[in-house]
MARDO-51078 format. One record per residue: x, y, z of N, C-alpha, C in turn; residue in one letter. Coordinates in pm, whole numbers, padded with zeros to 5 digits, always signed. Atoms other than C-alpha are relative to their C-alpha. Layout:
<atoms>
XYZXYZXYZa
...
</atoms>
This chain:
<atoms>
+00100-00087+00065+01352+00994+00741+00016+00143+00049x
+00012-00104-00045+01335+01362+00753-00112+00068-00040x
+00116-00088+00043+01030+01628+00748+00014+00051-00135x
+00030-00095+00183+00869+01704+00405-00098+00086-00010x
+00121-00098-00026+00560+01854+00522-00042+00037+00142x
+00041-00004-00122+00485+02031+00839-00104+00107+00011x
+00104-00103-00021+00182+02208+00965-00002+00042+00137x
-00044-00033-00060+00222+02448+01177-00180+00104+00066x
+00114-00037+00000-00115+02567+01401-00069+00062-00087x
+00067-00015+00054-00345+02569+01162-00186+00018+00011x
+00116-00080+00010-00703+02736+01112-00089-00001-00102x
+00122-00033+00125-01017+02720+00865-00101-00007+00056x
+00118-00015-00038-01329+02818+00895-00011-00007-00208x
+00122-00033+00110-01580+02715+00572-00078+00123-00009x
+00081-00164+00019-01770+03062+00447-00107-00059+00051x
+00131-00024-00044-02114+03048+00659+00021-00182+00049x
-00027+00122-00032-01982+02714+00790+00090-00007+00166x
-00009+00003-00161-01866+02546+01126+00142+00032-00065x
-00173-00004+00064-01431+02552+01174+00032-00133-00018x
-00043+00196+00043-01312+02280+01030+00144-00045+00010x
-00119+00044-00018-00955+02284+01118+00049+00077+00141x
-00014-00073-00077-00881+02410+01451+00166-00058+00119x
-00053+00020-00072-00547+02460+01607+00106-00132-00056x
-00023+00164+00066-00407+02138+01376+00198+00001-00030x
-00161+00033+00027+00014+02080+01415-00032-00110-00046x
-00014+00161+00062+00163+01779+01199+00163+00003-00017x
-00112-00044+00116+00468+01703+01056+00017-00173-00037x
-00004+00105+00068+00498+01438+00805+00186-00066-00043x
-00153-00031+00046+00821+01269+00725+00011-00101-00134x
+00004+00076+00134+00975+01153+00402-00011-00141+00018x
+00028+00126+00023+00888+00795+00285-00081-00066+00083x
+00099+00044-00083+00609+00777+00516-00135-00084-00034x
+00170+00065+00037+00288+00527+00512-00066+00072+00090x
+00084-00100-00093+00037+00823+00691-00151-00022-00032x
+00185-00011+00007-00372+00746+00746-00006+00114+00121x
+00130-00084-00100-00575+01061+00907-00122-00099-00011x
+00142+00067-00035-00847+00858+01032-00091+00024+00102x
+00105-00065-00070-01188+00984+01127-00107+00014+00017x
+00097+00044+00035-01535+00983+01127-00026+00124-00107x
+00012-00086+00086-01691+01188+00848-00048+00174+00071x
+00008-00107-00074-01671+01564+00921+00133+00054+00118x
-00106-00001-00108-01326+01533+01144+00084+00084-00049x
-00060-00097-00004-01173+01766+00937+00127-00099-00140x
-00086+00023+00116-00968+01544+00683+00048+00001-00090x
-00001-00080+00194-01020+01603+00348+00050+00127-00005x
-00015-00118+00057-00986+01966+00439+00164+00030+00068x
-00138+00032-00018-00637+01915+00610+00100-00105-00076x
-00076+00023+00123-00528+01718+00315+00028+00094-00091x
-00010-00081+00098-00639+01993+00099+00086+00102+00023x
-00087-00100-00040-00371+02220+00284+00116-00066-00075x
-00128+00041+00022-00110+02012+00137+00062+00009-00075x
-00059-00017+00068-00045+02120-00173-00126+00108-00067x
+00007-00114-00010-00208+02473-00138-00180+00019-00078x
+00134-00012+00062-00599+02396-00281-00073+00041+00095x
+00041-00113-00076-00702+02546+00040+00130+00092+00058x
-00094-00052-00102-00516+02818+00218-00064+00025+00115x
+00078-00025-00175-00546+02864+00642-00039+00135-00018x
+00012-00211-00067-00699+03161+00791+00100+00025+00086x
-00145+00002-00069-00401+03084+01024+00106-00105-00001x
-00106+00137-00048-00093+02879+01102+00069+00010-00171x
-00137+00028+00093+00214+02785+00864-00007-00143-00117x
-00010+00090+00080+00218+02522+00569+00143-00016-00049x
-00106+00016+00025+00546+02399+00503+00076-00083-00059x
-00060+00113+00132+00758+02205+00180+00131-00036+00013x
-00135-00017-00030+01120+02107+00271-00023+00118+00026x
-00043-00138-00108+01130+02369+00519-00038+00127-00030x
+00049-00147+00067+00987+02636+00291-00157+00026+00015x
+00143+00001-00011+00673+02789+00383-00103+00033-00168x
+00086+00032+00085+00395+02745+00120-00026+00169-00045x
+00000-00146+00096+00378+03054-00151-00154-00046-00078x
+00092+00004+00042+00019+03103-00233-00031+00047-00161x
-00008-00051+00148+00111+03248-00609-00033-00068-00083x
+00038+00133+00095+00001+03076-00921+00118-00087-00045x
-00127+00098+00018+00347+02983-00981+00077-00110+00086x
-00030+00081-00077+00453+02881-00675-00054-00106+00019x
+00055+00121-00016+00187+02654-00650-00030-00122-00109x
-00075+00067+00154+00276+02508-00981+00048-00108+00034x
-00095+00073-00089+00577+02405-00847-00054-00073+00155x
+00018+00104-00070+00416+02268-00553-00041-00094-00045x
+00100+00097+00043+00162+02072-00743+00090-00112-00076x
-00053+00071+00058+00432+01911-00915+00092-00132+00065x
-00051+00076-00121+00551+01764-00588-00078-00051+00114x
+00095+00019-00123+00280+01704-00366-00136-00022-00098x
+00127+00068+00125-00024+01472-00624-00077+00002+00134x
+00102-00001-00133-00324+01494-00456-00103-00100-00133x
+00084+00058+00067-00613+01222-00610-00166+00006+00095x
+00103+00022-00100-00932+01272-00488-00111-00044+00005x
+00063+00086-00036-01217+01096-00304-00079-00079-00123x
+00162+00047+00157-01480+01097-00670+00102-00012-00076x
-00033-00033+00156-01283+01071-00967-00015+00046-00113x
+00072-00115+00089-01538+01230-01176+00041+00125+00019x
-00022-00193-00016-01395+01573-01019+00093-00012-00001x
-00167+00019+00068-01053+01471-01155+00008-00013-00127x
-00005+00045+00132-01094+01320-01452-00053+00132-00140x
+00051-00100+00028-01185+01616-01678-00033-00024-00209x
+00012+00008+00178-01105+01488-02108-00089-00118-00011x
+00070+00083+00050-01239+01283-02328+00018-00136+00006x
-00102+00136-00017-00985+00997-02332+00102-00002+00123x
-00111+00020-00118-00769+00829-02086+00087+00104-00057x
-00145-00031+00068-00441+00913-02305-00040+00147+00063x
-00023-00095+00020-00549+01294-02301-00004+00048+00142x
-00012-00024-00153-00652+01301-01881+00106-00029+00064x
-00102-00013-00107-00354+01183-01783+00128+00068-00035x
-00102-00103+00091-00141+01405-02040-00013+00151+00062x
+00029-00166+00001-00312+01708-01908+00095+00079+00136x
-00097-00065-00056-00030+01750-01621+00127+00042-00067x
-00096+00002+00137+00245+01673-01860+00001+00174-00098x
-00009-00080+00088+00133+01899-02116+00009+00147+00054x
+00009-00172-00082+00055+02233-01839+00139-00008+00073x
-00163-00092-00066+00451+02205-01689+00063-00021-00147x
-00052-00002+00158+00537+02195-02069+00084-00070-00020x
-00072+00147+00084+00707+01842-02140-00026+00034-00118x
+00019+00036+00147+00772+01800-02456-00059-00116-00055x
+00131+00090+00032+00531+01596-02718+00081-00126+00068x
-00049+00142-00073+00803+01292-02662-00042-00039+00167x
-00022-00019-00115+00817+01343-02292-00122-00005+00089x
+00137+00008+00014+00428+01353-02245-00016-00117-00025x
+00009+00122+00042+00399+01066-02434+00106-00104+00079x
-00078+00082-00035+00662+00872-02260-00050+00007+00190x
+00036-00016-00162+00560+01007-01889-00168-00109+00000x
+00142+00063-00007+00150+00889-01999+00036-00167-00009x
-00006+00163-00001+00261+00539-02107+00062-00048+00112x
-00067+00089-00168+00502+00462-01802-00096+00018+00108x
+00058-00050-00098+00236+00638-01596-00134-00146+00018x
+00094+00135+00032-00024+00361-01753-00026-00088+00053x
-00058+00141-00050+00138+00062-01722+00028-00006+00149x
-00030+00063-00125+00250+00150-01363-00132-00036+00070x
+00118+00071-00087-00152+00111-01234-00043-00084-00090x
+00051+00111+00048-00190-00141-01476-00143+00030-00104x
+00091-00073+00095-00416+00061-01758+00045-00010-00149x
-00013-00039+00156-00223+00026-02044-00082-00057-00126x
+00090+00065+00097-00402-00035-02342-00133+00125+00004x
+00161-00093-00019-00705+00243-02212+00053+00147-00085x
-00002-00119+00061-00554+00517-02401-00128+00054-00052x
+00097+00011+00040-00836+00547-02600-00139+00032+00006x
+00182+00033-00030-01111+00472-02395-00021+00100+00044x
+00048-00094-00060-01370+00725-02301-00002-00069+00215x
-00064-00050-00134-01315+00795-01919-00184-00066+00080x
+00125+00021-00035-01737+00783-01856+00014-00191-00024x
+00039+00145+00005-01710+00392-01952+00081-00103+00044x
-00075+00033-00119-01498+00302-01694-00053-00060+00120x
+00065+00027-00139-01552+00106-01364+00042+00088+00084x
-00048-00119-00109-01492+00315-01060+00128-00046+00055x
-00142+00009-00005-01156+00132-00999+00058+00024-00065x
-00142-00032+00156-01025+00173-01340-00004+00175+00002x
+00023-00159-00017-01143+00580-01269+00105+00025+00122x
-00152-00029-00125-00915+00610-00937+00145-00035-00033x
-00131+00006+00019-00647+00423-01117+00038+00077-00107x
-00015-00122+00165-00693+00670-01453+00064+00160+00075x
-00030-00069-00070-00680+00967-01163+00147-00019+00052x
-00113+00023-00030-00380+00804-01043+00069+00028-00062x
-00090+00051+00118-00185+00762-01349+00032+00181-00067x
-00012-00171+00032-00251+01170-01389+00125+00057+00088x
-00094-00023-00104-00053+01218-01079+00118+00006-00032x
-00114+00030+00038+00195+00990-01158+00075+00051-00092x
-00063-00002+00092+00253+01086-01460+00102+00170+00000x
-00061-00109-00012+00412+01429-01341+00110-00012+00131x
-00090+00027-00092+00620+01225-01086+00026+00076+00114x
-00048-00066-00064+00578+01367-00782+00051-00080+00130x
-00032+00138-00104+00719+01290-00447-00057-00055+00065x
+00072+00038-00114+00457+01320-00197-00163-00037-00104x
+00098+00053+00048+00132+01115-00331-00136+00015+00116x
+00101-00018-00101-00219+01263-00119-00083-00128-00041x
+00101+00066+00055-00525+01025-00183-00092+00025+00171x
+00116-00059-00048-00883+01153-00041-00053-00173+00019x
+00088+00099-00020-01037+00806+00118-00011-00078-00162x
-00028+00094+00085-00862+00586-00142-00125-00091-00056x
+00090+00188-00015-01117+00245-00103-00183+00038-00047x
+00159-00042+00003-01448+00505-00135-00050-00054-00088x
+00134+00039+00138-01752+00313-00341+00105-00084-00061x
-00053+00054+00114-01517+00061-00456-00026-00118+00069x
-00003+00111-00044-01569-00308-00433+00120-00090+00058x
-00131+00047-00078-01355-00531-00213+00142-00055-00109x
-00115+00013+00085-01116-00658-00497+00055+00131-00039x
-00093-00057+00002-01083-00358-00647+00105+00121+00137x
-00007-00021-00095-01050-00212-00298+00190-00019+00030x
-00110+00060-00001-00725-00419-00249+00074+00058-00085x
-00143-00048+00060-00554-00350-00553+00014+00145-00029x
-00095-00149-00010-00568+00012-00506+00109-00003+00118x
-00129+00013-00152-00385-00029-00139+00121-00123-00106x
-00089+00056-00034-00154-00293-00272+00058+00078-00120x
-00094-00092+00078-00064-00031-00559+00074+00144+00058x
-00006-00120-00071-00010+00261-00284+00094-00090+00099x
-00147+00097-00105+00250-00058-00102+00123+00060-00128x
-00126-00001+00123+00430-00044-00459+00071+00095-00029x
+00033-00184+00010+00401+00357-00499+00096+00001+00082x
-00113-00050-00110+00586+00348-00148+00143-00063-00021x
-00117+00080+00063+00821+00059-00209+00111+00056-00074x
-00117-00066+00108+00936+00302-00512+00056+00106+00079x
-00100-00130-00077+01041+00592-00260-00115+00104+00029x
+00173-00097-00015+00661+00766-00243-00014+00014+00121x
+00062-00011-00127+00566+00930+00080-00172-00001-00039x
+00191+00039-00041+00172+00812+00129-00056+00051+00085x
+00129-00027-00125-00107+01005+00288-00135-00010-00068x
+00101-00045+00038-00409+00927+00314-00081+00002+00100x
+00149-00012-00108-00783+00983+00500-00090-00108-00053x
+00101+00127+00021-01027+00704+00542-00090+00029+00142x
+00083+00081-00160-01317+00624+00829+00071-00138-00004x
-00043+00114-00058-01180+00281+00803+00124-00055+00054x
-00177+00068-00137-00953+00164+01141+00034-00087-00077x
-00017+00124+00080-00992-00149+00972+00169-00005-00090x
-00104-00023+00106-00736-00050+00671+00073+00077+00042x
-00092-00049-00086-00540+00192+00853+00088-00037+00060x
-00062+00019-00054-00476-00011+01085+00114-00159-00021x
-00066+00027+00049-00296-00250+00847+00097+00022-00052x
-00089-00002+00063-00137-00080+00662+00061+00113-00010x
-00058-00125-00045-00034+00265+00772+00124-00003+00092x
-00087+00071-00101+00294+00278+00936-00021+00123+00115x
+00037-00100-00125+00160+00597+01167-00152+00069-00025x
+00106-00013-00036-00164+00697+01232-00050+00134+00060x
+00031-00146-00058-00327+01056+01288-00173-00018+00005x
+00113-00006-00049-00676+01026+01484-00042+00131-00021x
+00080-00131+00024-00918+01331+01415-00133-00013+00036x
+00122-00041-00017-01227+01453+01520-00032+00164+00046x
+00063-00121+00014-01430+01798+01488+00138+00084-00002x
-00099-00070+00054-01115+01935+01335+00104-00012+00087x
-00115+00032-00117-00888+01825+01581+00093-00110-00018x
-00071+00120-00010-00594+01608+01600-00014-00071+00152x
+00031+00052-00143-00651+01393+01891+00124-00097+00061x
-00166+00066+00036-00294+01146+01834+00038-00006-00086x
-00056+00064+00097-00054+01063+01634+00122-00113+00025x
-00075+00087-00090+00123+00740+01704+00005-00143-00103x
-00036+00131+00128+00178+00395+01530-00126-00080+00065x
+00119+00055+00031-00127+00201+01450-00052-00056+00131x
+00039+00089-00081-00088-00067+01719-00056+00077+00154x
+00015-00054-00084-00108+00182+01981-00104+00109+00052x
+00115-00097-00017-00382+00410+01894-00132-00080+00003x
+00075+00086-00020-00580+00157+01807-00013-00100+00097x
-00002+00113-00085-00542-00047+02110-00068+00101+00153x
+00047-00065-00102-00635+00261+02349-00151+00090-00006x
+00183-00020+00007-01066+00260+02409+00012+00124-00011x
+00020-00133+00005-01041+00648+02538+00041+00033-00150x
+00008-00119+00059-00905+00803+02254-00058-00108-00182x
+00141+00063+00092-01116+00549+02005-00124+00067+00001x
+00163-00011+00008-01399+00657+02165-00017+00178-00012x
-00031-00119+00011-01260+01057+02147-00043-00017-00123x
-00027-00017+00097-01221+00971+01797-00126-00069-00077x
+00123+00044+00054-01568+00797+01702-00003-00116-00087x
-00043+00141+00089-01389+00466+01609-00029-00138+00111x
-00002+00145-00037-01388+00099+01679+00128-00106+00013x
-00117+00055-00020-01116-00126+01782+00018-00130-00145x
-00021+00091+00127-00979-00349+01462-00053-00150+00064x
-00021+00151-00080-01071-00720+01498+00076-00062+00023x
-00092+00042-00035-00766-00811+01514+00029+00001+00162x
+00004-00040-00144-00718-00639+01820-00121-00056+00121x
+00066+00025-00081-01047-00737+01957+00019-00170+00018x
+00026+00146-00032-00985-01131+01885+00128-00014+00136x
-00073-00042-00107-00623-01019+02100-00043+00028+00106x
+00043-00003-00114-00812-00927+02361-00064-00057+00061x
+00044+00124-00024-01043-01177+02399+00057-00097+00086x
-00064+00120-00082-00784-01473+02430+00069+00057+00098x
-00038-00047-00124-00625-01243+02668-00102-00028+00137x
+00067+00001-00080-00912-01233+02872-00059-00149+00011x
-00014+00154+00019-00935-01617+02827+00085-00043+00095x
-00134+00054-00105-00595-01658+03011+00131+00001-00080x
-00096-00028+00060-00370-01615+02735+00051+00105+00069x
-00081-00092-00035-00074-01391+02833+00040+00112-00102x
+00013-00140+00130-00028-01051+02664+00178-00030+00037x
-00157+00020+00057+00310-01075+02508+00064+00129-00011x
-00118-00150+00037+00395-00688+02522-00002+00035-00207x
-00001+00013+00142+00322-00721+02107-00152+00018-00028x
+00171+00000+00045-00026-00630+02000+00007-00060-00192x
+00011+00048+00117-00104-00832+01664-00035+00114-00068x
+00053-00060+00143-00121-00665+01335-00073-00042-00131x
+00048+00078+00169-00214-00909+01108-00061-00186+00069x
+00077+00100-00038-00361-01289+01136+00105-00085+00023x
-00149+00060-00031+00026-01402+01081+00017+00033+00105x
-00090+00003-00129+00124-01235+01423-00117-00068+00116x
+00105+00077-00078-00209-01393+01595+00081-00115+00026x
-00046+00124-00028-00078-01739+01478+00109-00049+00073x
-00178-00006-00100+00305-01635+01610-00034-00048+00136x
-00005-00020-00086+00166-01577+01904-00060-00117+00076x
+00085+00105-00071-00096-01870+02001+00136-00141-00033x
-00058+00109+00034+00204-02100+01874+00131+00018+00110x
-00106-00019-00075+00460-01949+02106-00055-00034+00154x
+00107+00057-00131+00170-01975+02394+00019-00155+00019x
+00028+00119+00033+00085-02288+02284+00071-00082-00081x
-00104+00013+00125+00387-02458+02114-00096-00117-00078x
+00036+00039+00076+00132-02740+02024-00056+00011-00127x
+00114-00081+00113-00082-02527+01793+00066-00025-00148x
-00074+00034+00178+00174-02601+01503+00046-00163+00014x
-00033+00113+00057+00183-02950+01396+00119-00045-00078x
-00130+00026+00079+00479-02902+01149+00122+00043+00045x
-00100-00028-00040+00802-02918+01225+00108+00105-00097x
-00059-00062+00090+00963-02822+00931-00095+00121-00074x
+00074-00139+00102+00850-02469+00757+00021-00045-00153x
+00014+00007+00116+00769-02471+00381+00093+00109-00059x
-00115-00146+00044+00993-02232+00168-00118+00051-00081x
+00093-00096+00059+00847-01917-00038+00127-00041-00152x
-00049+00051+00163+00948-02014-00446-00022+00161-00020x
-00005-00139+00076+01031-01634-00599+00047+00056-00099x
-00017-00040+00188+00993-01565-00977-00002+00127-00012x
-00006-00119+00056+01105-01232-01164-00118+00022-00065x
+00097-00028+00089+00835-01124-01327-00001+00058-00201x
-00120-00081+00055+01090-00939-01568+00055-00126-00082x
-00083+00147+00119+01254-01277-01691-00039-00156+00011x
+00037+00124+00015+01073-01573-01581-00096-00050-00140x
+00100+00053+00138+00923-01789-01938-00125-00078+00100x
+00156+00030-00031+00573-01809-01900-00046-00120-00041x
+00024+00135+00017+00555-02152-02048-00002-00053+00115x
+00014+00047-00086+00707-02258-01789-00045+00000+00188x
+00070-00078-00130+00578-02063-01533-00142-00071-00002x
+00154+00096-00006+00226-02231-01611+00045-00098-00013x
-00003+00162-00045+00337-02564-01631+00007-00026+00152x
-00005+00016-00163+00473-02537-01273-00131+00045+00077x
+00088-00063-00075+00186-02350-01125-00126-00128-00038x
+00149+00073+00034-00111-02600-01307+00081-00142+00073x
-00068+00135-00076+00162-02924-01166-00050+00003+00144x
+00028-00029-00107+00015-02818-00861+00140-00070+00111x
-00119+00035-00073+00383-02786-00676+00003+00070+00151x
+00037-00106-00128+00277-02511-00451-00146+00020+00036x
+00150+00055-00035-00018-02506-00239-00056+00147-00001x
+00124-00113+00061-00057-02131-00312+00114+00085-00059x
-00105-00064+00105+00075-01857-00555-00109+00143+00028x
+00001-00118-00034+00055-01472-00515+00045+00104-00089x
-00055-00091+00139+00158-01172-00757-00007+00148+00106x
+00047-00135-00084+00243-00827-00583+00115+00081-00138x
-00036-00126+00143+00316-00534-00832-00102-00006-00109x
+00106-00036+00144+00133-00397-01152+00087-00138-00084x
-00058+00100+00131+00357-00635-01363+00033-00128+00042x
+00023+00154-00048+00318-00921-01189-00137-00038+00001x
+00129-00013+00047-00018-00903-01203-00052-00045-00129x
-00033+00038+00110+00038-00876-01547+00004-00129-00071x
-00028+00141+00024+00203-01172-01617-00053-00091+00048x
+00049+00112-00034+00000-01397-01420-00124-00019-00073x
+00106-00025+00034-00295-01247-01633+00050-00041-00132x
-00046+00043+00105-00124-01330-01939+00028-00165-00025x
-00005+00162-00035-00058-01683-01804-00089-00082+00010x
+00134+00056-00036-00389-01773-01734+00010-00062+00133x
-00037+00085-00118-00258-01825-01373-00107+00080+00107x
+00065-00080-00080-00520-01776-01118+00088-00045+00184x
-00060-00032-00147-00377-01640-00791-00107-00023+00151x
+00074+00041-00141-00452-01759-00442-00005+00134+00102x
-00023-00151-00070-00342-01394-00336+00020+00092-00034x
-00022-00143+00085-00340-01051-00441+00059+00109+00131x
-00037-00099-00102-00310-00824-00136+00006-00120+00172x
-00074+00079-00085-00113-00960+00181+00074-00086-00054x
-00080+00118+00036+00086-01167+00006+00095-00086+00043x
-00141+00083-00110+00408-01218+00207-00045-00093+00117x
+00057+00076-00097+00203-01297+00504-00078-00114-00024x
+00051+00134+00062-00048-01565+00339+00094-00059-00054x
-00091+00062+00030+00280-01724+00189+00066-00039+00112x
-00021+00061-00107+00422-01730+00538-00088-00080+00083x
+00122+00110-00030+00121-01893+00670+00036-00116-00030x
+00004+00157+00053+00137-02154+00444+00159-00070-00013x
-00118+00063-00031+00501-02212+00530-00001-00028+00152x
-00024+00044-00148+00451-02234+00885-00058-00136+00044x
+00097+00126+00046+00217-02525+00758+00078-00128-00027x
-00062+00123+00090+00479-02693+00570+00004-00032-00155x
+00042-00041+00130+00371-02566+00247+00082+00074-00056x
-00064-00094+00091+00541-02421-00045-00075+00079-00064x
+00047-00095+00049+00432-02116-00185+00107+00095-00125x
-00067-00070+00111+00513-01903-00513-00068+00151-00007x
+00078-00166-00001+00518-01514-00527+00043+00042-00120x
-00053-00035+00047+00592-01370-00815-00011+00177-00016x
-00009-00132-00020+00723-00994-00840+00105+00063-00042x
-00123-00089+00086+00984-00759-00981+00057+00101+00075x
-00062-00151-00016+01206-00457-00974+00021-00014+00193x
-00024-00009-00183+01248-00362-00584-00115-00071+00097x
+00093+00083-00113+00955-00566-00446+00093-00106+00035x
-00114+00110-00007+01196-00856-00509+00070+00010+00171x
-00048+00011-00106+01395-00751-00223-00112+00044+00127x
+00089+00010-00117+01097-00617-00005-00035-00144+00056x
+00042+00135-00068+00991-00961+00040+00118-00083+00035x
-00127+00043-00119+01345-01099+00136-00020+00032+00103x
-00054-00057-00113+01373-00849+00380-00131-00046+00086x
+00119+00042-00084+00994-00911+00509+00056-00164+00057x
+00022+00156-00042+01067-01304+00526+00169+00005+00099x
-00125-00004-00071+01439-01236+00693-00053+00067+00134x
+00071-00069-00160+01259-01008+00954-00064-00081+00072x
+00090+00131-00045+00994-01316+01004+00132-00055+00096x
-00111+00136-00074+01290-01531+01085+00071+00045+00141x
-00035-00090-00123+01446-01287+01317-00038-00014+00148x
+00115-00001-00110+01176-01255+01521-00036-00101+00043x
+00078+00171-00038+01002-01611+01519+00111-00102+00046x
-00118+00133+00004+01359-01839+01537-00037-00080-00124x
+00076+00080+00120+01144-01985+01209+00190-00009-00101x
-00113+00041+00115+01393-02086+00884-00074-00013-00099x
+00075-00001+00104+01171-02006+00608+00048+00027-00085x
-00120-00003+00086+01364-02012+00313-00050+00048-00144x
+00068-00029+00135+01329-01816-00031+00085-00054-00064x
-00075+00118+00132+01436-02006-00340-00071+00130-00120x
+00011-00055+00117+01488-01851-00669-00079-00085-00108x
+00032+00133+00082+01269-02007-00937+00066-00097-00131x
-00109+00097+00092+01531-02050-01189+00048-00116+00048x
-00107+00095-00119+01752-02204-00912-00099-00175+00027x
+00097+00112-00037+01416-02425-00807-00005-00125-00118x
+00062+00079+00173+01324-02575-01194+00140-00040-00017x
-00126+00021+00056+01724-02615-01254+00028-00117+00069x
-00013+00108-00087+01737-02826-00943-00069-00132-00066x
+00096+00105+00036+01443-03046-01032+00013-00105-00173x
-00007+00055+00130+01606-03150-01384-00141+00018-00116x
+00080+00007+00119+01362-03221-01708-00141+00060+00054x
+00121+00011-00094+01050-03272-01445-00037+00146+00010x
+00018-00061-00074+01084-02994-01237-00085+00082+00058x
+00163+00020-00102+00756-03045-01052+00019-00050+00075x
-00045+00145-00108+00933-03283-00771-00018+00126+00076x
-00005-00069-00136+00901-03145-00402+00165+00036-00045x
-00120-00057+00004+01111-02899-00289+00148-00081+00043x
-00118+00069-00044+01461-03054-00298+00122+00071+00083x
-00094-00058-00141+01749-03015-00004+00131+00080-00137x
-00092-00072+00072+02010-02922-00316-00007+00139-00093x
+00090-00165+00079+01781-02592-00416+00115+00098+00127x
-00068-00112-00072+02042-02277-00326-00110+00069+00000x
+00089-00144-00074+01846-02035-00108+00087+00103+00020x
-00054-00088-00011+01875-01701-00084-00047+00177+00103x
+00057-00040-00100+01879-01472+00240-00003+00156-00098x
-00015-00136+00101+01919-01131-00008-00072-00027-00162x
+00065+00045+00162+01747-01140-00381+00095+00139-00020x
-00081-00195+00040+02018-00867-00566-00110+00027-00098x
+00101-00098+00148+01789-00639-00811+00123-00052-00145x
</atoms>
């Protein structure tokens, strides 16, 4: 990775207001997962808003590939076209009458042509999973389908670096999820991710570095497991330790042995009490992960297998997997975490089905090859063609030993 955005001591003071950015270095690098996380008032929102020139400092340097930030209407054109910012309300984004025309209205101001407009809004659509809302008025919207309409504005002017103002705000826990697991996909495609939240909680999932703030201050910046694992600058920062971390500490203080590994997730909990405790896993043998294209698997038979009850759970990560399972009438045991609840239920002995496309395909190889790495495990992905081809006419039989696995999925 190399620097795409760096801030260089930075300065604001609000008119008749406290300072709200004081003294603030950064530097972001390409293809980054980045949470500022803070309590409200720490200064975030308004050190996002430096990032693609909707505030300027009273001091200090803003910087775009290496070029410092040109406050002109043009220049910042051209920034805006590279640095999407979505923010916290959506009502103070959303501005037309219709989807189609709100998310045209970047399109149409760097002057695409009508095709080009039209072709950026529909791919822009479909990628948060909107298509079909052309149409609709914007006011008769839920507040997820409004962040993903905001989104789809962004997108649709392709930029590289993607801001988002406290993503998850006022939204209910589902749709909660599938904004983060559309900001995994976003990255997946080559998107550097920042965003600001109060919640450690989500941060500290799914951020791959972490910038603590309070009263305009940066206080660290460091990888999740580590900021979040140290009380002082939690309690600098007006946060709480994840539960993850706190159930980690616990069995530590139980008599469990700290492994030098602080858990991230409920998968590295189980790693860990099973490596403690080799009894804790009952199965000897791991379950394999079953992995359908989304792109070319027939949906006939995609619901026959899934209602045969062959797998003891099934998962969809991407907009168009999603899709298709919604078209299937297939209800999913998982939407966000997916890889990890699929490894779960292989460490069980269980087979599991993900289905997913385009470059996720290989994210989840590489996730379940890293598993193996690490654990000594042998969790094995199977293609679902490969799976159903095996199984002849049926092919609802347990997983069979003559199914080719595959440690790579090619695109």
């Amino acid at each position: 990775m190399n620097c795409i955005l760096e801030l260089t001591n930075l300065e604001y003071h609000y008119p008749n207001g406290p300072k709200a950015l004081e003294g603030v270095s950064l530097r972001i690098q390409r293809g980054e997962k980045l949470a500022l996380v803070g309590p409200n008032g720490a200064g975030k929102s308004t050190l996002l808003l430096m990032l693609n020139g909707m505030l300027r400092p009273d001091s200090g340097t803003v910087r775009f590939n290496g070029n410092p930030v040109s406050y002109t209407r043009k220049a910042l054109m051209e920034l805006r076209k590279q640095v999407g910012f979505v923010f916290q309300n959506p009502d103070h984004q959303i501005i037309a009458p219709t989807v189609y025309q709100d998310v045209a209205f970047g399109p149409v101001n760097l002057d695409y042509t009508e095709e080009e407009v039209k072709r950026s809004v529909r791919e822009a659509l479909i990628y948060v999973g909107m298509s079909g809302f052309d149409r609709r008025p914007p006011h008769n919207l839920s507040g997820g389908e409004k962040k993903k309409v905001a989104m789809a504005g962004v997108l649709a002017m392709n930029p590289d670096v993607l801001v988002f103002d406290e993503p998850t705000s006022a939204l209910d826990p589902d749709s909660a999820r599938s904004i983060m697991e559309l900001l995994d996909e976003l990255h997946h495609a080559g998107k550097s991710i920042i965003i600001s939240t109060h919640d450690g909680e989500l941060a500290y999932a799914w951020a791959d570095r972490v910038i603590l703030m309070n009263q305009g201050k940066i206080i660290v910046g460091s990888k999740p497991e580590d900021a979040f694992s140290d009380k002082q600058l939690l309690a600098e920062a007006g946060l709480s330790k994840p539960v993850i971390i706190e159930l980690y500490d616990a069995l530590c203080e139980m008599g469990m042995p700290r492994n030098g590994r602080i858990p991230k997730s409920v998968l590295d909990v189980v790693r860990i009490l099973e490596t403690e405790y080799h009894h804790a896993t009952a199965c000897e043998a791991c379950g394999s992960i079953i992995l359908a294209d989304a792109a070319s698997s027939d949906d006939e038979s995609l619901t026959r297998f899934i209602h045969a009850g062959t797998v003891a759970a099934v998962g969809a990560m991407g907009t168009a997997a999603k899709e298709k399972a919604g078209q299937c009438g297939i209800s999913l045991t998982c939407s966000y975490g997916v890889i990890d609840k699929c490894l779960l239920k292989a460490l069980s002995g269980k087979n599991s089905l993900i289905i997913t496309s385009g470059g996720m395909i290989n994210r989840v190889c590489n996730r379940v090859e890293e598993f193996n790495a690490e654990s000594g495990k042998n969790v094995e992905i199977v293609r679902y063609e490969d799976f159903i081809r095996s199984q002849g006419p049926a092919g609802h039989e347990p997983l069979s030993e003559s199914v080719e696995t595959i440690p790579v999925f090619e695109e």
